[in-house]
C-alpha positions in Angstrom: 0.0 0.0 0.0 1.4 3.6 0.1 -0.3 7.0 0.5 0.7 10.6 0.0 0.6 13.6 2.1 1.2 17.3 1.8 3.2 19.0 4.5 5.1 22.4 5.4 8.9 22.2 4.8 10.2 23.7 8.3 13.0 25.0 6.9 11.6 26.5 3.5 8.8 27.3 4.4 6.6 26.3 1.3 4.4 23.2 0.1 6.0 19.9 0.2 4.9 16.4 -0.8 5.3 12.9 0.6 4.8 9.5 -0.5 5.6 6.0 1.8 4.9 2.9 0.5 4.7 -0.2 2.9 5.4 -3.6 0.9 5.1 -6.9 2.8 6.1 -10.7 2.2 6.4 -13.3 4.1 9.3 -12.8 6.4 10.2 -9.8 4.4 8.9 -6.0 4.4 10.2 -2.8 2.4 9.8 0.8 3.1 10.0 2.9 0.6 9.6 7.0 0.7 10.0 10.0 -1.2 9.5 13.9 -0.5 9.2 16.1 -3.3 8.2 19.9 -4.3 5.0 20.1 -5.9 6.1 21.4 -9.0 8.8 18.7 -9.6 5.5 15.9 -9.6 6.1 15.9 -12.9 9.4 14.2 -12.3 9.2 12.3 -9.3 5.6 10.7 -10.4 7.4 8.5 -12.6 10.2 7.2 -10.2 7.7 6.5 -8.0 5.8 4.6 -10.2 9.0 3.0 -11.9 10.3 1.8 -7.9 6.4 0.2 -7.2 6.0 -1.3 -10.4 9.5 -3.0 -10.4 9.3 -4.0 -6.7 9.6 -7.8 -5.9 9.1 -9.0 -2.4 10.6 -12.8 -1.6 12.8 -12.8 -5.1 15.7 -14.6 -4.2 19.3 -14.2 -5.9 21.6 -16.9 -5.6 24.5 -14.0 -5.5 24.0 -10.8 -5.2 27.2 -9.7 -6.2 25.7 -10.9 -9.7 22.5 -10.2 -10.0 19.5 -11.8 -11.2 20.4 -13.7 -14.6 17.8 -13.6 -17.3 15.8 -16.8 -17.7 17.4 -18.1 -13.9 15.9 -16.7 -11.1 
């Protein structure tokens, strides 16, 4: 699940955004969050979207010094 909020930068003093996204497995659970200026949505929207769609909860990798190998894992 994840959900976004709007919030006051203390320091700037303007209009920030928010995003956290919870992901759980079994035996495994990410966290995943972002802050952004409205004005860079335009930007960020699609990272965000690229780092959920791509997520993958309980994928194991024999090495992860190599990676996942096309067609193996």
């Amino acid at each position: 699940m994840w959900r976004e909020t709007s919030f006051t930068d203390p320091v700037e003093k303007r209009g920030a955004r928010s995003r956290i996204c919870i992901g759980i497995g079994t035996g495994v659970q990410a966290l995943i969050t972002m802050e952004y200026w409205p004005e860079d949505a335009g930007r960020a929207t699609p990272v965000w979207d690229e780092a959920l769609r791509t997520l993958q909860l309980e994928h194991y990798v024999d090495d992860p010094t190599r990676g996942t190998i096309a067609g193996l894992n």
